[in-house]
C-alpha positions as CSV (number, residue, x, y, z in Angstrom):
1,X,-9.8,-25.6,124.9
2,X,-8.1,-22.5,126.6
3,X,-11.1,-21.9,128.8
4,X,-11.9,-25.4,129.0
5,X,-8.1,-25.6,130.8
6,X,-8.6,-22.5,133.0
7,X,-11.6,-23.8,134.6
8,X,-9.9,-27.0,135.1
9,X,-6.9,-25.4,136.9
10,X,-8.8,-23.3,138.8
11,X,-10.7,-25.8,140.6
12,X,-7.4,-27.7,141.8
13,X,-6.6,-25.6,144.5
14,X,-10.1,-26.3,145.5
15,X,-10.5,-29.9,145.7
16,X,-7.7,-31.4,147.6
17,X,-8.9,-29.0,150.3
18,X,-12.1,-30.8,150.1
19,X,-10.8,-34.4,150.2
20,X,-8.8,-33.5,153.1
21,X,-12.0,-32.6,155.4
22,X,-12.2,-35.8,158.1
23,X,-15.9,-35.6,159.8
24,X,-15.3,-34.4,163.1
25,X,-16.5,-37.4,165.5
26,X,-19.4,-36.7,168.0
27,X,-18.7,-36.2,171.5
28,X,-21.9,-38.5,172.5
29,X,-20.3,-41.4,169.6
30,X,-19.8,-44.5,171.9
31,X,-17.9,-47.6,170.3
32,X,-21.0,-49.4,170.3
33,X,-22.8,-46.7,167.6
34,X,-19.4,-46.9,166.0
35,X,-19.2,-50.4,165.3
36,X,-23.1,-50.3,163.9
37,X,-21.9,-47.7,161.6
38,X,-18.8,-49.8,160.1
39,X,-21.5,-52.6,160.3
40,X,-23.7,-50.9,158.1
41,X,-21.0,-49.5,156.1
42,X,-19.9,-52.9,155.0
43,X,-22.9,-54.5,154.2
44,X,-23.8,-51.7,152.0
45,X,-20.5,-52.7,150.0
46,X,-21.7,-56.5,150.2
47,X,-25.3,-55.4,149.1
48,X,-23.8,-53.6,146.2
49,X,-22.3,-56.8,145.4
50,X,-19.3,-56.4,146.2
51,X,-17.6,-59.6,147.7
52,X,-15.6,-58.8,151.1
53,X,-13.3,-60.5,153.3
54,X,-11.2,-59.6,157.2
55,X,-8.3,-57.9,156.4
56,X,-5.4,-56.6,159.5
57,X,-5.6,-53.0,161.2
58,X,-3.0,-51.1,162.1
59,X,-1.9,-51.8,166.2
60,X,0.4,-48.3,165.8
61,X,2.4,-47.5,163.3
62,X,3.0,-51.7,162.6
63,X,0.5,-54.3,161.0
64,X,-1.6,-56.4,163.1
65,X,0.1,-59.5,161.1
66,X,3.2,-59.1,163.5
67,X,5.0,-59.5,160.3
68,X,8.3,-57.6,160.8
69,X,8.7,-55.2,158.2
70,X,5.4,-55.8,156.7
71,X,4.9,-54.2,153.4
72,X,1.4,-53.1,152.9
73,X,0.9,-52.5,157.1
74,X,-3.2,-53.2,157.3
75,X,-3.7,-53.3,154.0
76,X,-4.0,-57.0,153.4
77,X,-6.6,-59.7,154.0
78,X,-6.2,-62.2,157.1
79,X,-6.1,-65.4,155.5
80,X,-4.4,-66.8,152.1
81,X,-7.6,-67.9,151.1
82,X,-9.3,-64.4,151.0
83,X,-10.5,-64.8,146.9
84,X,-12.7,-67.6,148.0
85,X,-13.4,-66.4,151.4
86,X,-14.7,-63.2,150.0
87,X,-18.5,-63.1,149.7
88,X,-21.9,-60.8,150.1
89,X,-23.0,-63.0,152.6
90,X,-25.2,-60.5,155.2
91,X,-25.4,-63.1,158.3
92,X,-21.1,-64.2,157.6
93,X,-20.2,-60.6,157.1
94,X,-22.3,-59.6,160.6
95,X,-20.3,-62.5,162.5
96,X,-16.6,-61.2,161.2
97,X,-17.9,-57.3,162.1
98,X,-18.8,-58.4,165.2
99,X,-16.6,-61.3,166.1
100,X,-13.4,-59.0,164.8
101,X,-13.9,-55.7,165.8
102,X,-10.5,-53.9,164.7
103,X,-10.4,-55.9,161.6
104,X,-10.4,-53.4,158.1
105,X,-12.0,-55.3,155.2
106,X,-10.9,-55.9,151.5
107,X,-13.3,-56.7,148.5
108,X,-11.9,-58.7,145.7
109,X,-11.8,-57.0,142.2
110,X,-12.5,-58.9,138.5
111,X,-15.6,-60.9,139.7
112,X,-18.5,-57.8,140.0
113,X,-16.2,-54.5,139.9
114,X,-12.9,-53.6,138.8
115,X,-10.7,-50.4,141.3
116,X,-9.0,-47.5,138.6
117,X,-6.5,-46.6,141.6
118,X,-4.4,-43.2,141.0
119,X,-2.5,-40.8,143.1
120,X,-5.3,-38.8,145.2
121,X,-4.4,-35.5,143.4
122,X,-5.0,-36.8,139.8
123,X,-8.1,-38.7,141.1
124,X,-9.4,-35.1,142.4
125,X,-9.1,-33.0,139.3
126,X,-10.3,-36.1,137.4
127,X,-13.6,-36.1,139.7
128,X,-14.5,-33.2,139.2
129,X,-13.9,-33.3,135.5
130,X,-16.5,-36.2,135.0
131,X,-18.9,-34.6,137.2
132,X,-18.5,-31.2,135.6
133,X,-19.1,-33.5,131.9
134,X,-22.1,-35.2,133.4
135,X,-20.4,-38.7,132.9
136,X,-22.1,-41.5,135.6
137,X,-18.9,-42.1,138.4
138,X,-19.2,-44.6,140.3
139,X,-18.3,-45.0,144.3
140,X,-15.0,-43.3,145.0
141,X,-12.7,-43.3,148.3
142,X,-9.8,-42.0,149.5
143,X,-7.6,-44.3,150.5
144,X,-5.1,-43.1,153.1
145,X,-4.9,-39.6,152.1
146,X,-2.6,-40.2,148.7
147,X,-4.8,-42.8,146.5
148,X,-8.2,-42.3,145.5
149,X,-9.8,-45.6,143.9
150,X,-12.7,-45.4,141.4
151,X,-15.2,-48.6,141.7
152,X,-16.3,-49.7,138.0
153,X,-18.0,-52.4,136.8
154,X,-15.4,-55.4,136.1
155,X,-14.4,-56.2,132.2
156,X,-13.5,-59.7,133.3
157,X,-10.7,-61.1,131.0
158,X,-11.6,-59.6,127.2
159,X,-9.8,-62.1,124.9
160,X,-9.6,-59.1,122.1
161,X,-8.1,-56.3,124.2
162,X,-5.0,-55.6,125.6
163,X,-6.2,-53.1,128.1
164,X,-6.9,-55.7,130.6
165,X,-3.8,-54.5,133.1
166,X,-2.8,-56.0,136.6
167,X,-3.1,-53.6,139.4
168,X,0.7,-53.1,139.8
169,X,0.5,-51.5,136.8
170,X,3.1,-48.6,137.8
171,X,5.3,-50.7,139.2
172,X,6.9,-51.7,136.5
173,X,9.4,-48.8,134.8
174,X,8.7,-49.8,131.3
175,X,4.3,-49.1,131.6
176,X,5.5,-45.8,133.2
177,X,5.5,-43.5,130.3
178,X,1.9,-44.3,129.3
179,X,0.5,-45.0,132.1
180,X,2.1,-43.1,135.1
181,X,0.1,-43.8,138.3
182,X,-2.7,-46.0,137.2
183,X,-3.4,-49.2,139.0
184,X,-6.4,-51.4,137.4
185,X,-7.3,-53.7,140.3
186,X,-9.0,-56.6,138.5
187,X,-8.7,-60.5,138.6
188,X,-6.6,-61.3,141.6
189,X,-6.3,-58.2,143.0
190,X,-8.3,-56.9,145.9
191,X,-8.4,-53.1,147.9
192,X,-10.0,-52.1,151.0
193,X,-13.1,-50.9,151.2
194,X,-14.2,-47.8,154.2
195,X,-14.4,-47.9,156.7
196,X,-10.5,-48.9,157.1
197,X,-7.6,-47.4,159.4
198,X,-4.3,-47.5,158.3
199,X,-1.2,-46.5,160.7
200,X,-0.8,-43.3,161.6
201,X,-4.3,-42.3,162.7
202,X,-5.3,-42.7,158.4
203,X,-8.3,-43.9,157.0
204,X,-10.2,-45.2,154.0
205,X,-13.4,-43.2,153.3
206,X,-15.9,-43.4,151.2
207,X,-16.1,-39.7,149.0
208,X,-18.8,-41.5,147.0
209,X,-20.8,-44.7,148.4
210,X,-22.0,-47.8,147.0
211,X,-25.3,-46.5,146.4
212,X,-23.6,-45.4,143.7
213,X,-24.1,-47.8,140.4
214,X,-20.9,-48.9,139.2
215,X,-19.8,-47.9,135.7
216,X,-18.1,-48.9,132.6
217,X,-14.3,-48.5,133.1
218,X,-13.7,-46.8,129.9
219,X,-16.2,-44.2,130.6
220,X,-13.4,-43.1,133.1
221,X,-10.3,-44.2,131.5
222,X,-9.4,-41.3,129.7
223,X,-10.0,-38.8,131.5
224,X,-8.2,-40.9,134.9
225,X,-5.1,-41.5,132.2
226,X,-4.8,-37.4,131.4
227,X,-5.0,-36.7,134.9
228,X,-2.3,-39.2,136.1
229,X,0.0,-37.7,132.9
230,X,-0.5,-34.2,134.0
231,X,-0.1,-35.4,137.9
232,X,3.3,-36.9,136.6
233,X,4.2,-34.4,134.8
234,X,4.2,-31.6,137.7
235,X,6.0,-34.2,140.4
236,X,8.5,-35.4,137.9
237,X,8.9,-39.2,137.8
238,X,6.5,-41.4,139.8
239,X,8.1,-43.6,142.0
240,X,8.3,-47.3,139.5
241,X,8.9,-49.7,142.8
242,X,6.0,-48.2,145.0
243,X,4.1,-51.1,146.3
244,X,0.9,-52.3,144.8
245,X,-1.6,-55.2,145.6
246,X,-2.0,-57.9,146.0
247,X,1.6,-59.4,148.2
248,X,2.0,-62.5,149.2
249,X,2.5,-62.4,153.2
């Protein structure tokens, strides 16, 4: 166990480093080979069957939703009907690409996939734990720089189990002791997929793609779980009101 630990922390320093990395852009990149790429970026999310909808961009440091004070700035789908709205559709999901070219997109969880969500740090060490164990992950992005979401196979709504959680899991003070971090996107929820901006010159990126068959959630629970505890344990108390999804706009 002692050498099993040693490893682990030595490979920390290591891996947000990694994560960090943003491809440099090519100088001969024009915005029309761009939008191909986030094209064919999103329809490899739809023909991993993975439902997706329009969601806002970032104009700045605000939300393209003009909402003032908007809570989750480019982070949330365009319309109120986004769960139905959401499909693998190739031809609809060329038409929004093309048709909204600054739009970021969001796929709706608990249909075909389920999001483990956790602090970008925890997600890291947990990464590399499951590759270094030879456990099947899934695709994984980093989301903005401080979450990292794992993409699993959805366990629907189990009647038997009470480990079907909402995805604002740590936002509630009483889950936080055994759960600190975790967010289980599921039913109802949604997150954005890359290629995605965010304000202040972030991103979404894929660290993993959706070529990548999607697992069982438990495969990763446990290890996700110990990370977030230790995570927690070195930052002192996570934040219990930091925003989760979905909101209502």
């Amino acid at each position: 166990m002692g050498d099993d630990f040693g490893r682990y922390r030595g490979t920390e320093s290591r891996i947000p480093q990694w994560l960090r990395r943003r491809p440099k852009k090519s100088a001969a990149a024009t915005l029309e080979g761009d939008a191909a790429g986030r094209e064919a970026l999103l329809l490899a999310v739809a023909e991993a069957g993975m439902p997706v909808s329009p969601a806002a961009h970032p104009v700045g440091y605000r939300c393209s939703c003009e909402r003032i004070g908007c809570p989750t700035p480019a982070r949330h789908p365009i319309s109120f009907a986004w769960q139905t709205q959401s499909t693998t559709d190739r031809a609809q999901i060329e038409r929004w690409a093309r048709n909204q070219p600054e739009a970021n997109f969001i796929t709706a969880t608990g249909m075909i996939h389920d999001v483990l969500d956790v602090p970008l740090e925890a997600g890291s060490r947990a990464l590399e734990r499951l590759l270094e164990q030879g456990i099947d992950v899934g695709p994984v992005a980093d989301s903005g720089g401080d979450r990292m979401l794992f993409f699993t196979a959805t366990r629907g709504t189990p009647e038997d189990e009470d480990e079907w959680w909402p995805c604002e899991l740590d936002c509630h003070p009483e889950t936080m002791d055994e759960h600190p971090g975790l967010r289980w996107h599921c039913r109802g929820s949604y997150v954005l997929v890359p290629p995605a901006r965010l304000p202040g010159e972030l991103s979404v990126r894929w660290l993993r793609g959706p070529e990548y068959p999607l697992p069982d959630p438990l495969t990763l629970l446990e290890t996700l779980t110990d990370a977030c505890a230790r995570y927690a344990g070195e930052n002192g108390e996570l934040d219990p009101h930091a925003v989760a999804w979905p909101l209502g706009r």
